[in-house]
Structure formats: structure tokens, C-alpha cells
C-alpha positions as CSV (number, residue, x, y, z in Angstrom):
1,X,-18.0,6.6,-27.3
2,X,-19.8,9.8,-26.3
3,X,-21.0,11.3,-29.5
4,X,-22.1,14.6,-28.8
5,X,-23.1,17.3,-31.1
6,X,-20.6,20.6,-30.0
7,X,-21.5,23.8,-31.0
8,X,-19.6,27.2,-31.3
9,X,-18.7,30.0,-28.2
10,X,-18.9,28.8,-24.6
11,X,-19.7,25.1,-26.1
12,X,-16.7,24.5,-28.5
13,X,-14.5,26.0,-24.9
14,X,-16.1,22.8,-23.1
15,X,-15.3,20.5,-26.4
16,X,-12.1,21.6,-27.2
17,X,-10.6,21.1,-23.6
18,X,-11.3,17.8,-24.1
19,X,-9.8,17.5,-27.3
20,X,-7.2,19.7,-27.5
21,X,-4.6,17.0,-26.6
22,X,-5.8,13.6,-25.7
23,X,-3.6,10.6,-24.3
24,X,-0.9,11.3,-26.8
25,X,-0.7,12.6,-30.4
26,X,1.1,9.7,-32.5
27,X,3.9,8.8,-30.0
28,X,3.8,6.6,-27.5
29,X,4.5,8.1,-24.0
30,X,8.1,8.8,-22.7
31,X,9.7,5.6,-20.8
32,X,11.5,7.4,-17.8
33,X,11.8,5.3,-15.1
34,X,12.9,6.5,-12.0
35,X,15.3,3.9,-9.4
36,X,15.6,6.4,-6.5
37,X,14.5,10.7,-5.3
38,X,17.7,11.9,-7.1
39,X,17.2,10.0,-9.9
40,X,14.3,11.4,-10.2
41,X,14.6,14.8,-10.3
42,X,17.7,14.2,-12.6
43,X,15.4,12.8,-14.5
44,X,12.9,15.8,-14.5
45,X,15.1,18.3,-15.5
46,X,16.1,16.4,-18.5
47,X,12.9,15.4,-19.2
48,X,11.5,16.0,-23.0
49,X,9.3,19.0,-23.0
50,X,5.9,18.5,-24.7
51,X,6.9,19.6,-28.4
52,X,10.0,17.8,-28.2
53,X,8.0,14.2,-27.4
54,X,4.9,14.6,-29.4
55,X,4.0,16.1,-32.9
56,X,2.0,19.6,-33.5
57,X,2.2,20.9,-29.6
58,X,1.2,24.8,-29.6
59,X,-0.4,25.6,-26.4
60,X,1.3,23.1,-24.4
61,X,5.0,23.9,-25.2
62,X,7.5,23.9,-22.9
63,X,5.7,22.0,-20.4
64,X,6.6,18.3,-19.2
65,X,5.9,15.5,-21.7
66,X,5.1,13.4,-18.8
67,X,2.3,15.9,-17.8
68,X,0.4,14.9,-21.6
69,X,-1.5,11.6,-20.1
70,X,-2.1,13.6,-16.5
71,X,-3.9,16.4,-18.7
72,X,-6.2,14.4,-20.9
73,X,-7.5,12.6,-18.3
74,X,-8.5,16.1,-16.2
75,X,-9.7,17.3,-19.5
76,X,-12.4,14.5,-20.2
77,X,-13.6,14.1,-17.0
78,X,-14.2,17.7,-16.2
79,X,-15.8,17.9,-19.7
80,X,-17.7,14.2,-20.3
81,X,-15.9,13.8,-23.2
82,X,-13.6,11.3,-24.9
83,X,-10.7,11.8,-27.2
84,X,-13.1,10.9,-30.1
85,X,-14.7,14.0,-29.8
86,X,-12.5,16.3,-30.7
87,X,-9.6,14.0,-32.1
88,X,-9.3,13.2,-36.0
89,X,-9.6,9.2,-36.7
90,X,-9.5,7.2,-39.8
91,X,-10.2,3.7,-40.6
92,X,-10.7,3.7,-36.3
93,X,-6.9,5.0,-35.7
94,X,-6.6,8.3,-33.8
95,X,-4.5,11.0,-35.6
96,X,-3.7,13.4,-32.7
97,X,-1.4,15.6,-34.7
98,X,-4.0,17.0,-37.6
99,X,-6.0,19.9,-36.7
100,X,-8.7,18.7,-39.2
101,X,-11.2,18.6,-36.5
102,X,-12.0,22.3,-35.4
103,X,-12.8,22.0,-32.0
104,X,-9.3,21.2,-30.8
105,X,-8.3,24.3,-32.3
106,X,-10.4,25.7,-30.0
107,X,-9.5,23.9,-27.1
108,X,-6.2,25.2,-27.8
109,X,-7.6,29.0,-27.3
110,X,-9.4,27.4,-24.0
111,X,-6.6,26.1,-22.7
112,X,-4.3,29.1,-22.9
113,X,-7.0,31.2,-22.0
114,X,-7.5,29.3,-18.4
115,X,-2.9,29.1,-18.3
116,X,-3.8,32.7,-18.6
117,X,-6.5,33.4,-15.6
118,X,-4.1,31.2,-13.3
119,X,-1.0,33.2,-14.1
120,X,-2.3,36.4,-14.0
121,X,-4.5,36.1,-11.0
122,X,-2.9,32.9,-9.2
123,X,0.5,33.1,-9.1
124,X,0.3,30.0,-11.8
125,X,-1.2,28.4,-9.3
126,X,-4.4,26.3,-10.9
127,X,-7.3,27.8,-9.4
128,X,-9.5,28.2,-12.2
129,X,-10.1,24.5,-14.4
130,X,-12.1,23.0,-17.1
131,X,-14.3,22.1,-14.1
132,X,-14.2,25.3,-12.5
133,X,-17.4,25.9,-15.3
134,X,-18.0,22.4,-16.6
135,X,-18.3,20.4,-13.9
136,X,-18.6,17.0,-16.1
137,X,-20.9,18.6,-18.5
138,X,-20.6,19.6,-22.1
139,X,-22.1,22.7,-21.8
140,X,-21.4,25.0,-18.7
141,X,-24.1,25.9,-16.5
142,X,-25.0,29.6,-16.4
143,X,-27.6,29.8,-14.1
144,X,-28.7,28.3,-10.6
145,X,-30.8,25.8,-10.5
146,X,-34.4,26.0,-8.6
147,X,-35.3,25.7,-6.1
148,X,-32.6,26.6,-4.5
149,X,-31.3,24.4,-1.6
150,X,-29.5,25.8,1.4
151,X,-26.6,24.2,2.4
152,X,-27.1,22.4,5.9
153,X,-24.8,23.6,8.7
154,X,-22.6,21.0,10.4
155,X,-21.9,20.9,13.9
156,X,-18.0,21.7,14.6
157,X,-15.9,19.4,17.0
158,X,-15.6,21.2,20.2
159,X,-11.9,21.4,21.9
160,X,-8.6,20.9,20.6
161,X,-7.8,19.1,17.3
162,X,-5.7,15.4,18.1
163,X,-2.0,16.0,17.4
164,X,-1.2,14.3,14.2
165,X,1.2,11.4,16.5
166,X,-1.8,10.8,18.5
167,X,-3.5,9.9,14.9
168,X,-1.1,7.9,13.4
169,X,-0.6,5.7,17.1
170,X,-3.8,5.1,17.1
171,X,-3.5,3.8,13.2
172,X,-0.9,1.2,14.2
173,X,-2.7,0.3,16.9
174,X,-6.0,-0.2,15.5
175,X,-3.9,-2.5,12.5
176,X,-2.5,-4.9,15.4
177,X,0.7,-2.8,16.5
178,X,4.2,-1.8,15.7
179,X,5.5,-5.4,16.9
180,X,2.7,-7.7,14.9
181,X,3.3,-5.2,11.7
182,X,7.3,-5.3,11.6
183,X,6.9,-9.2,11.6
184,X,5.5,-9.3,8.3
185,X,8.1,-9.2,5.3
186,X,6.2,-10.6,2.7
187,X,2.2,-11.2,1.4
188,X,0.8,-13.6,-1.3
189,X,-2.5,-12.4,-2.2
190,X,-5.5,-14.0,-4.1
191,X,-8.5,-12.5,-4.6
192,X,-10.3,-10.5,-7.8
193,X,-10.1,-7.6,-9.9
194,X,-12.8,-6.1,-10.8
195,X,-12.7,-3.3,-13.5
196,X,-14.8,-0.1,-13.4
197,X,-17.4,-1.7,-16.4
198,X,-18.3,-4.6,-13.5
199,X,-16.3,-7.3,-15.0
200,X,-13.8,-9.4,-12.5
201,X,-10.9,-11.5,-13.2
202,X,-8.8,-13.6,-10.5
203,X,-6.3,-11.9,-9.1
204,X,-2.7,-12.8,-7.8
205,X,0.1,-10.4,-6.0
206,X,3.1,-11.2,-4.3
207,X,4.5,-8.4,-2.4
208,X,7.9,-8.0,-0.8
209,X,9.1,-5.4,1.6
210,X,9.7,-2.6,1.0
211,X,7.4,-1.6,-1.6
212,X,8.0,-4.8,-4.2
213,X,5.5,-6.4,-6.0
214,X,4.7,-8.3,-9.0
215,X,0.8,-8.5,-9.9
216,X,-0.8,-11.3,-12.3
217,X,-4.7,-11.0,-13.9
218,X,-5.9,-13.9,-15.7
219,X,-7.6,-11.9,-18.4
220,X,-9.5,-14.2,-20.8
221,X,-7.3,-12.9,-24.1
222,X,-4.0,-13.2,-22.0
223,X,-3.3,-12.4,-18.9
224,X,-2.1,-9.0,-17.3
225,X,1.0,-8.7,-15.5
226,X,3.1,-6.0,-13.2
227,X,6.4,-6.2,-11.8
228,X,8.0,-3.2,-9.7
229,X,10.8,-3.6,-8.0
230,X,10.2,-0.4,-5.4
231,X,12.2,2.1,-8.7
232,X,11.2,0.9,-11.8
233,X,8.8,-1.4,-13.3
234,X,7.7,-3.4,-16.5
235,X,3.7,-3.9,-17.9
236,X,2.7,-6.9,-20.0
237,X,-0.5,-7.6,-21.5
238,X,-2.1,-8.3,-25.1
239,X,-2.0,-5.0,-26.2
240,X,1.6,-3.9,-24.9
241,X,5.4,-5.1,-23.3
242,X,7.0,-2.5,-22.1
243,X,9.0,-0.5,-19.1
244,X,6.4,1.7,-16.9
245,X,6.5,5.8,-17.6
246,X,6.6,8.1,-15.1
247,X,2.6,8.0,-14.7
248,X,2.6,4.0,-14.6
249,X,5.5,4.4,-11.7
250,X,3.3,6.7,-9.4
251,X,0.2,4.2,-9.7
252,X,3.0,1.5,-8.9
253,X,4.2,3.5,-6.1
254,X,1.0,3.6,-4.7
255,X,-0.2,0.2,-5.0
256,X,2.6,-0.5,-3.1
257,X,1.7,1.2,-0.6
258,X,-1.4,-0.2,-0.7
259,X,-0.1,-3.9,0.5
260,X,2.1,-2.7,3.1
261,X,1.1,-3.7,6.9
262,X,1.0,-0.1,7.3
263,X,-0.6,2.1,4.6
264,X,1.9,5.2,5.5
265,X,5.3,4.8,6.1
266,X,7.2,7.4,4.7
267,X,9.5,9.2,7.5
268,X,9.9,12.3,5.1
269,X,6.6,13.1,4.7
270,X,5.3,16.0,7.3
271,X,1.6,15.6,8.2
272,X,-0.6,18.2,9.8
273,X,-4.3,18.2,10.8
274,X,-6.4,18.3,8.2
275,X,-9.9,18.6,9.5
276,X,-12.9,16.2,9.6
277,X,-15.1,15.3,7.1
278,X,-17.9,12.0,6.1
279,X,-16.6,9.1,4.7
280,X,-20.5,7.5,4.2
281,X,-21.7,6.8,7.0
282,X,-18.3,7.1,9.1
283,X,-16.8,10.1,10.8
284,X,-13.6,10.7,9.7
285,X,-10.3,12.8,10.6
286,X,-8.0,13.5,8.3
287,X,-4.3,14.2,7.9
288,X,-2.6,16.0,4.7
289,X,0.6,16.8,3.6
290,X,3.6,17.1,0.9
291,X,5.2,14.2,-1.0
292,X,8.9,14.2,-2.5
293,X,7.8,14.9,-5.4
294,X,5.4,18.1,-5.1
295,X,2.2,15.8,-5.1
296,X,0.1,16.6,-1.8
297,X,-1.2,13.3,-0.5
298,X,-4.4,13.4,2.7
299,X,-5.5,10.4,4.6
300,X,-8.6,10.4,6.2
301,X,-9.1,8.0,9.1
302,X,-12.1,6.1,11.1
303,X,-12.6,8.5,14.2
304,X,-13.8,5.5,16.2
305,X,-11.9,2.6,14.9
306,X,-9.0,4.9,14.1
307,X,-8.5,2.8,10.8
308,X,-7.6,4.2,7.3
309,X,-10.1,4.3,5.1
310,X,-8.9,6.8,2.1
311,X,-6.0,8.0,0.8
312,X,-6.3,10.7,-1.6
313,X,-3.2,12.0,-3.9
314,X,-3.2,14.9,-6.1
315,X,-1.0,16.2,-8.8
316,X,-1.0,19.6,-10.1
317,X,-1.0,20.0,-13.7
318,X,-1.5,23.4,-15.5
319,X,-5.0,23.1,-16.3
320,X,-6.3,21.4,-12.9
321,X,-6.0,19.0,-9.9
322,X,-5.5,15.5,-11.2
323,X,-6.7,13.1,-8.1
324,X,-6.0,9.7,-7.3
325,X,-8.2,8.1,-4.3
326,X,-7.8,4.7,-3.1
327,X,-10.5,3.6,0.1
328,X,-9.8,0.8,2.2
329,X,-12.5,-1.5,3.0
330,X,-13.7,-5.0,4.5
331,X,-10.7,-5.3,7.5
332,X,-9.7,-8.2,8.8
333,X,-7.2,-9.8,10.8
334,X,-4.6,-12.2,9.8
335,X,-1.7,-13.3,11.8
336,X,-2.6,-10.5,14.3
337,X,-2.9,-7.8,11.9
338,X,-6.3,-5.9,10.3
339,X,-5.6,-6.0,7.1
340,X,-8.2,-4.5,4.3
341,X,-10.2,-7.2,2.1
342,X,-11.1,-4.5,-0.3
343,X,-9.2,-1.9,-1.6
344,X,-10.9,0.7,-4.3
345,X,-8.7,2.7,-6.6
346,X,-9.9,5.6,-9.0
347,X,-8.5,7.8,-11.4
348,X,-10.0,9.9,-13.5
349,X,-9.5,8.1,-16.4
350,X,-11.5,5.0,-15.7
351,X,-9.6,2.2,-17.9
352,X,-6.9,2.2,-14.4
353,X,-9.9,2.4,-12.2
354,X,-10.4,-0.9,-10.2
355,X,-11.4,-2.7,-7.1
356,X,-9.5,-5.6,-5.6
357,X,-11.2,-8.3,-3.7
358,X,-8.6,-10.6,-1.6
359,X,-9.9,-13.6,-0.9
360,X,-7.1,-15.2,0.4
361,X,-3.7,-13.3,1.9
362,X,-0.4,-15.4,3.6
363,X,1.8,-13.4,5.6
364,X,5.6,-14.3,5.3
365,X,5.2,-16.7,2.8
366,X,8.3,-17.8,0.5
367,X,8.8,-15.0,-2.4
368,X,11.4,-15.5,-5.0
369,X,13.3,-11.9,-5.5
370,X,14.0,-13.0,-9.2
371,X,10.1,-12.2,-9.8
372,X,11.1,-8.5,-9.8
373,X,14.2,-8.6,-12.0
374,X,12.9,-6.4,-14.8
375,X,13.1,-7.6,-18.4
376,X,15.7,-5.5,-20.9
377,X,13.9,-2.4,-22.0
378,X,13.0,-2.9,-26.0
């Protein structure tokens, strides 16, 4: 774990943002599971706020308990740092609720201090962050580095931007078309995973329409297992057996996604134009727009092949844009359809970061619907 040596002022503000609240302070997260939109936002409103779910909340109360996992994560990536940093542990167990350690009680005055700037000057909107001065660095930088480079001016497109249709009929075509993609009800997929540290395990999903799956990794321990059922899902491994929260169901949600024939497919989501922009060496145009549930989601298409290569999701927390990205890579048809060999997720927090290598994918291929009955929650 990062070690680092925090001092007082402008340093402790870039500590104790990462500290102030890390992944959860004693209690485990809150189990709401979501079966359907309404359900959903029933269950928001009577969600738990943050001092009602965990121990010794102060700057955070009154906000979601679901938003504590979203949070950490922003905080130590935009900072560098780990929970270790600013979190009391003994005999190698975290203690998130003691204030021992004095720069999460700074964090505390960093965080309300940036709540502050965003409500008085944004609307509430979160426009200033931990990154807005930290960038992934301890200590904020205060002065330009030299010599100074001038930003290199791009070419715009000439004429009229495509019509968002004219995008997303191209997509479909590109994938095989509307006719090959409806045929396919079901995939059985066997490939790799491969965690962000470098280290691969095989891989096996089973996917149902719409939006079921159940995922197996043979870890060496014990192995890894998923099941969603397109509302609510379950997570089994070594070190846990339990329902999936509200964060675990939007990662589910979009790993779904992920294994569809077509990557978007959601009539209720408005897209617009969203611009161009370089995807390595590929020119890309883009599409954005609003989800159900107040994320804001943008995929960014090949301009020649008119294939998806990244979907990016955001969720607004009070304290900063927490991103998911997830690229498509390595197409390849099967059964008349491109489908992607590779598909990259990343989060900030880096344990959930992975990359899936299929090595081997069956269209329509028999799946048993009792794989996604979900065990009794404990």
C-alpha cells in the first residue's frame, strides 16, 4: 500500500480526501436490490442515508448510503491514495469509525469545503473535485510546468454533423444487421479474465436475453461466480456470499449490456450528437445522453467501420464524476454477426477493473433459466 508521508495545509486537503471515508466504516454496504425502474426509485427514497448505514458520518450526512463505495473510489484515485492512508488499522483490520488518525479529520473539512464551492457557485452541481487540484497526486500542483507546451489545434469536420439514426443504422449494420442480431437469444462464452495486476484466469458466461447472465472464474482459491437475472443479482467467491448492492447491480447492468448482439438497446434513452474525438489511432464520433437513473452514458463509435468501440458511464456523486468506461475490441464475426473478442472494463477503483478475452462464443446454444434463480438472501 501507498505509504506516503502527509503533511499539514494544502497537503493534509489532498490526504484527507482520500481518507475521510473509505469503502465503508465497519458495516458492510447496504443490500438493495432493485427488480425493475419503479422499484428502483421506491427504493431510493427509502434508502438509508449515510449516518443511518455506517458509524461516525459528519460531513457526509444526509446523503445516500449507496453513494459511500462511489465516493472512496473518486477520492483515491484523484488523490493516489489508499484507504490505509488516512484510515485507523489494528492488528491489519481497518477501523473506519475512530478519528485517531488526523488526516481524516481533515478530509472532513476538505470535503465540505469543496460541497461548499459547488453549492455556492454551481448550483450543487460538482464542478470543482478532489481532481480539480490533485489530479492523482498527493500534493497539488501550484505552478506550470516548463516549458510550456502549446496545445496543437485540430482540424474541425466540415459540414453538417450525422443525425444520431444515421449513427446508430450504421452500428447495426456494421454488427451484421437488425435480422442476423434478433436471431440470437442466447451466448455461451469461454475465454479469460484478466485482472488489472496482469494475472488471468479462464473465464465462462452464459448469457440469456434480455440482459441475463451468470459468470464463472476459476480462481486458484475458489472460483468466482455472478448470477443476474436482468433485476437483481447474487456474488460468490472466497471472501464473500451474498446479494449484489446497488453499485454491484449497475456494474451487472452493464456487463449485460456488454454481451448483447447490440451494445445499446434501450428505447428510453434519448441520444444526441456528441462530437468527435481519438480513440488511438481511430477517428471516432460519438453519441451521449441520459439514463433512467440520472447517470449520463456517451458511446463513441469507429467513423469508418461505424463500430462501437467505448462506452463511457458517469455517476455524479457530491465530490466528483465517478466514470465507468468499457472499450470494445478484437471484432469478429460469428454466425453472421461482429462480435467483440475483447472487451476492457475500468473503474476507478481497480480491484473491478478487468479485461475479458473470449476465446470461444456459441450463439443460441441451450441455457438452463434455473442458472439465474437467485439464492435466499442470508
Amino acid at each position: 500500500m501507498f505509504q506516503a508521508k502527509v503533511k499539514c495545509g494544502v497537503t493534509a486537503l489532498a490526504l484527507l480526501l482520500a481518507v475521510a471515508f473509505s469503502l465503508a466504516e465497519l458495516m458492510p454496504p447496504q443490500r438493495a436490490i432493485a427488480s425493475s425502474d419503479e422499484q428502483e426509485a421506491s427504493a431510493q427514497a427509502t434508502e438509508q442515508t449515510m449516518e443511518q448505514h455506517y458509524k461516525n458520518i459528519q460531513a457526509l450526512k444526509g446523503l445516500p448510503a449507496s453513494q459511500m463505495r462511489p465516493m472512496m473510489n473518486y477520492i483515491s484515485a484523484a488523490l493516489g491514495m489508499s484507504c490505509a492512508d488516512c484510515h485507523v488499522r489494528t492488528n491489519g483490520q481497518f477501523e473506519f469509525d475512530k478519528d485517531d488518525n488526523n488526516h481524516k479529520k481533515i478530509a472532513r473539512r476538505m470535503i465540505q469545503m469543496t460541497m461548499d464551492l459547488n453549492k455556492q457557485f454551481f448550483n450543487g452541481r460538482p464542478q470543482v473535485s478532489c481532481y480539480t487540484c490533485h489530479q492523482g497526486h498527493e500534493h497539488p500542483a501550484s505552478v506550470p510546468p516548463l516549458p510550456r507546451v502549446t496545445p496543437k489545434e485540430e482540424a474541425r469536420p466540415s459540414g453538417a454533423p450525422p443525425k444520431p439514426e444515421e449513427i446508430l443504422a450504421k452500428y447495426t449494420q456494421a454488427v451484421g444487421g437488425k435480422e442476423a442480431v434478433e436471431k440470437i437469444k442466447t451466448r455461451v462464452i469461454k475465454g479469460q479474465s484478466v485482472a488489472a495486476n496482469g494475472q488471468g484466469f479462464p473465464l465462462e458466461i452464459n448469457f440469456a436475453a434480455p440482459g441475463q447472465y451468470t459468470l464463472n472464474v476459476a480462481l486458484p482459491q475458489s472460483a468466482s461466480t455472478q448470477k443476474f437475472n436482468g433485476s437483481a443479482g447474487w456474488i460468490k467467491n472466497a471472501r464473500e456470499d451474498r446479494a449484489m448492492d446497488g453499485v454491484d447491480l449497475m456494474r451487472a447492468r452493464s456487463l449485460a449490456l456488454s454481451l448483447a448482439p447490440l451494445q445499446i438497446n434501450d428505447p428510453k434513452v434519448r441520444l444526441g450528437f456528441g462530437g468527435y474525438e481519438k480513440i488511438g489511432d481511430r477517428e471516432a464520433v460519438a453519441l451521449r445522453g441520459a439514463l433512467p437513473d440520472k447517470r449520463r452514458v456517451r458511446y463513441l463509435f469507429d467513423k469508418e467501420t461505424g463500430l462501437l468501440l467505448r462506452r463511457v458511464v458517469t455517476t455524479e456523486t457530491p465530490i466528483g464524476i465517478d466514470p465507468e468506461q468499457t472499450d470494445y475490441e478484437d471484432y469478429r464475426e460469428v454466425d453472421g454477426v461482429k462480435v467483440p473478442h475483447t472487451i476492457r472494463t475500468s473503474y476507478l477503483d481497480n480491484a473491478y477493473s478487468s479485461t475479458r478475452k473470449f476465446t470461444e462464443i456459441k450463439h443460441n446454444a441451450h441455457v438452463d433459466e434455473a442458472q439465474f434463480k437467485l439464492p435466499e438472501a442470508k
